[in-house]
N, C-alpha and C positions, 0 to 999 in steps of 0.2 A: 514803412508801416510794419508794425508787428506782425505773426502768425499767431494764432492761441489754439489751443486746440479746441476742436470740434465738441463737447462737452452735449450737444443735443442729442446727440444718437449714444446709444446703450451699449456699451462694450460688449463683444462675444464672450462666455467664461469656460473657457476649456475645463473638462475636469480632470483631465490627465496633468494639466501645468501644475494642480493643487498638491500632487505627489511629490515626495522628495527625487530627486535623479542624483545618484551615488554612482555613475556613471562617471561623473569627472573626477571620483580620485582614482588613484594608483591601486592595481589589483591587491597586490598585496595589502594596501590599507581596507580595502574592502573584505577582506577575509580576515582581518584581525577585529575589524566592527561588527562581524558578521559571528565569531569565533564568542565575542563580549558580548552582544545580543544576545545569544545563542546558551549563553551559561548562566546569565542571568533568568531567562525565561524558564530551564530548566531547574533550576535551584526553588524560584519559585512555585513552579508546578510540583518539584519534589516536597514542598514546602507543606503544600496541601494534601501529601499522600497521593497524587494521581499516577494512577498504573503509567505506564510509557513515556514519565514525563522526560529521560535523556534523548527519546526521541522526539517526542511534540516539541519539548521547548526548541531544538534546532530546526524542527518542521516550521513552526512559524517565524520564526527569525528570518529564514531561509525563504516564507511568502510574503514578508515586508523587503527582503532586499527585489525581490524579483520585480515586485508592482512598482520599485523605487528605480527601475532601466538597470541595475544589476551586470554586470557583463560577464563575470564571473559564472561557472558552468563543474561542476561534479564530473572529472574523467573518468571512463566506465571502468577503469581499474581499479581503483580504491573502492568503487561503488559494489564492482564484483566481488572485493575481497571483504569488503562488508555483510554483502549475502551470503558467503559462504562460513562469515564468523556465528551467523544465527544459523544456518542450517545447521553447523555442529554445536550450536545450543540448544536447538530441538534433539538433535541425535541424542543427547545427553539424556535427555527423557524418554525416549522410545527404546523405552526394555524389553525384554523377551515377551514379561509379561502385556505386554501394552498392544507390542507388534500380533500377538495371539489374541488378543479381544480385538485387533481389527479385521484378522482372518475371519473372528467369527463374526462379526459386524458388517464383514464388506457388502454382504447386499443390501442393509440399510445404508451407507454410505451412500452408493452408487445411486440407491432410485432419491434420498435427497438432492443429490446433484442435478441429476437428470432435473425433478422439479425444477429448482432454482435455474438451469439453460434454457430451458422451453417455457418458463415466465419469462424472462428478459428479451428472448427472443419475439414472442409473439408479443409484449407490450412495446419491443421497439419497432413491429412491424404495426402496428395500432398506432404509433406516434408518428410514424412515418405516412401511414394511408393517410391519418388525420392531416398532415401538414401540420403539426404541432412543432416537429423539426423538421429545416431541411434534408430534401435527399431523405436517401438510406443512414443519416449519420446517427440516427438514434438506436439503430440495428446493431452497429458496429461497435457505438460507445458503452452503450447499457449491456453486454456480455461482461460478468465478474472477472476478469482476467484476460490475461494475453495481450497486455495492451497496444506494445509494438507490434506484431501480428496484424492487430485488429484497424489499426493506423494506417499499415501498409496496405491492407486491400482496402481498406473506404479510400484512398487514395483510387483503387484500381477502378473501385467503381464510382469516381467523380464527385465523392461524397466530401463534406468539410472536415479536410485533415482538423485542424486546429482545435473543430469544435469538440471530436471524436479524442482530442489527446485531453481535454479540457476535464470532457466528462469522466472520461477514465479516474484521470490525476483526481478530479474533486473528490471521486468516489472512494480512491485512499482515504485522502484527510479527511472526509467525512464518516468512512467507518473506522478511525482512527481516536477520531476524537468522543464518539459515540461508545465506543468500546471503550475506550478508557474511560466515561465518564460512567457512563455502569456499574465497569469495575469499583469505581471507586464508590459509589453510592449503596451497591450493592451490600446486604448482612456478610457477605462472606468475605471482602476486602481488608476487614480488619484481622486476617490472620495472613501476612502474604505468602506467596508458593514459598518464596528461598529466599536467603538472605544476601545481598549484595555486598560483596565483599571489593574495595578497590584495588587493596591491596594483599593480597591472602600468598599463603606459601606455597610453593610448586614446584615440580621440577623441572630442570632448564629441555630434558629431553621430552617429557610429555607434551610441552607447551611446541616444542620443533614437528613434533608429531600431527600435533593439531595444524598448525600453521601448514604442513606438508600435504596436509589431506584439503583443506583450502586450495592453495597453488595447483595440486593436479584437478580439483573441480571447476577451477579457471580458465587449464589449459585446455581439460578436455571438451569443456561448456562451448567454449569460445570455440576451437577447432571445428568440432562437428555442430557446431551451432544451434547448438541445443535450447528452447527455450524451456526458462528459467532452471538448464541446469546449473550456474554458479551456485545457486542455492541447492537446487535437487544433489548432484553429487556427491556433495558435505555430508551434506542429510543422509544418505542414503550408506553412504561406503563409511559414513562417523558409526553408524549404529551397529551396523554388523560387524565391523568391527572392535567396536567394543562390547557388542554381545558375546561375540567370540575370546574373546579377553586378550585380543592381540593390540589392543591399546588403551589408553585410558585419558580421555576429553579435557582440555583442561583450557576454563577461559577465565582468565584474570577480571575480575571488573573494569579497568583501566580498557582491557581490550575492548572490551562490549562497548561501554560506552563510547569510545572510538565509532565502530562500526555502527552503533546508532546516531551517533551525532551522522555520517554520511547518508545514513537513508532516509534520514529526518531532513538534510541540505537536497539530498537528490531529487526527492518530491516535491519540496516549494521550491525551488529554483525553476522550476517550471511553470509555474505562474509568473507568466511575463505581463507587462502594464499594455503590450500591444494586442498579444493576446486576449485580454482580460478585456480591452474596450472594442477590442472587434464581434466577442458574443455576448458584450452586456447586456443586451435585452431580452437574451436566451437564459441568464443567471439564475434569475425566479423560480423559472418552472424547470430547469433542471435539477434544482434545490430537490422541488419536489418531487419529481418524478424519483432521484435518488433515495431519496425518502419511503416512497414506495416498495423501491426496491428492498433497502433495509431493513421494512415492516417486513415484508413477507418470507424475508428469510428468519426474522426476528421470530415470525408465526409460527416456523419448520423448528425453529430453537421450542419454543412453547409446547409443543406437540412432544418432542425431544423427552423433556419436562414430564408432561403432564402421562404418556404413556410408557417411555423406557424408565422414569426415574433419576433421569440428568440432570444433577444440580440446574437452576436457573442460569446463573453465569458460564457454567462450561457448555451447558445448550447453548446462550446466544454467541456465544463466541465461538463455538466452531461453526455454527450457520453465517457468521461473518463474511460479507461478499466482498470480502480483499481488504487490503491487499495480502499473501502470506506473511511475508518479514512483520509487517507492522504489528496482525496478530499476534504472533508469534511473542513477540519482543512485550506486550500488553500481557499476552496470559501469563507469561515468566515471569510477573513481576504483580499477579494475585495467585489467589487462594481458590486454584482451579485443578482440574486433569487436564495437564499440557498434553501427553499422550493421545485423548480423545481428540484436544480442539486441536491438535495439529492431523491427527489420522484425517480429521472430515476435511479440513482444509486444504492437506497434499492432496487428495482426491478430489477435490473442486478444483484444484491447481491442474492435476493429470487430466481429469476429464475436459478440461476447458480448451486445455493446451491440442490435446489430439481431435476431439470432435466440435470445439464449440466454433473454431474459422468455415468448417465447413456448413453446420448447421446453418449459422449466418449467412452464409455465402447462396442457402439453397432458401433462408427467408428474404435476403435482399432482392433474389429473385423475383420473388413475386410481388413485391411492392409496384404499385402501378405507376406507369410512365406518368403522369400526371403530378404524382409525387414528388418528382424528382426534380 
């Protein structure tokens, strides 16, 4: 007697099987599909004018390998020296003059910030009482920065690692692509900040210069374990010293675009297809809640606007709640004051870094056991 198959009952349909899985070829064949996705998407996005497109288009490239089982991973070396290629591209624009309107600025910097930690915090203690998310992890994930930090102690306090790297990461790519879509729609888009050069003239010692002052922001970052000094140090020791005129910055387009295709791979590569189906029902209303969060600092940009006189673009773009590189790499490439959107942004960066773990730590507190 034959067998046939059972054809009365309904097949189960996974939706994870419906994904591609790029898991079975060879690493290196997956980084050279990943390398041609990646240039393609960005060609096209430069295509249309979109500010940051050498990094969106490898950001998404980089979040179809991931949801496709991907095994492939961004070693934090290239990624660091990535960061520390835009910190000395931001250095390049914080001039004497720039760094003196933030002296005069810095207590408008400061109480923006302050606003924007103490919304996120008490909306993620509001989401947390509510049980809208598990645990403490909307505490943890909804703070603009610090993401590793913020990772490690919702771990401490039992909270969903995953969901907590989830929201962080989305909240890149979604002020990533929000900003650059601004930019680009925005009246002032059609004149850009600078022009991108791939190939432009230099000299072989200023460009060892630059790469020197990189490498010790790596070693020193990484040594003392600095967060996010691979980028801070650049930043920091690129500008005064070439304030000082004891050097002179010099990044080839070739190079940038380098270091943005790695930050652009760094961030979707994080979106993993396991990941992604363990908080799919949480998708929705994180969307929104990020959303939220983008309004209201969109709001603080508006304000920006409407009382100091801050172009529209370079207000929403320094009230931008993360991530730094991305902004960064976005403003550089409109017709904006980089100087400002990065002043508010290293200061939402510093403040985050030194008070916002503990802020958190003193709101997860009080979230009730019931919550949890």
């Amino acid at each position: 007697m034959c067998d046939f198959p059972d054809r009365s009952r309904p097949k189960t349909l996974n939706p994870g099987s419906l994904l591609l899985n790029v898991s079975r070829y060879s690493r290196p064949r997956q980084w050279g599909l990943l390398l041609l996705l990646s240039a393609v998407l960005a060609f096209v996005f430069l295509s249309v004018h979109l500010p940051g497109a050498l990094m969106l288009g490898p950001m998404v490239a980089a979040i179809v390998f991931g949801v496709s089982r991907s095994n492939i991973r961004v070693h934090r070396l290239p990624f660091g020296f990535s960061q520390g290629i835009v910190g000395c591209m931001v250095a390049q624009a914080l001039t004497p003059s720039v760094l003196y309107a933030f002296w005069q600025r810095g207590l408008l910097f400061v109480s923006l910030v302050v606003a924007i930690i103490v919304f996120n915090c008490a909306l993620g203690w509001l989401l947390s009482r509510s049980k809208i998310f598990p645990g403490t992890t909307a505490v943890w994930g909804l703070l603009p920065g610090a993401a590793s930090s913020m990772v490690i102690m919702a771990e401490a306090y039992g909270a969903d690692v995953r969901l907590v790297a989830f929201i962080q990461y989305l909240r890149v790519v979604m002020v990533g692509f929000l900003a650059s879509g601004v930019a680009h729609f925005s009246l002032h888009h059609a004149l850009p900040g600078k022009e991108f050069l791939w190939f432009p003239r230099f000299s072989p010692l200023e460009l060892g210069e630059t790469i020197a002052i990189v490498l010790a922001g790596m070693g020193i970052g990484s040594l003392f374990r600095i967060p996010g000094g691979m980028l801070l140090i650049p930043l920091i020791a690129g500008s005064v010293m070439q304030a000082a005129g004891m050097i002179s910055i010099v990044l080839p387009g070739w190079l940038l675009a380098g270091a943005y295709l790695c930050i652009g791979w760094m961030v979707g590569l994080r979106f993993q297809r396991d990941v992604l189906l363990s908080v799919a029902r949480l998708i929705p209303r994180t969307i929104v809640v990020l959303l939220v969060v983008i309004g209201f600092c969109g709001f603080l940009g508006f304000l920006l606007n409407r009382f100091l006189g801050v172009d529209p673009l370079t207000a929403y773009l320094a009230t931008s709640p993360g991530g730094v590189d991305a902004v960064a790499i976005i403003a550089a490439a409109a017709n904006v004051k980089i100087g400002f959107v990065m002043a508010m942004q290293l200061s939402r960066m510093m403040m985050v870094v030194l008070v916002g773990p503990v802020f958190s730590k003193w709101v997860a507190n009080r979230v009730p056991a019931t919550g949890v």
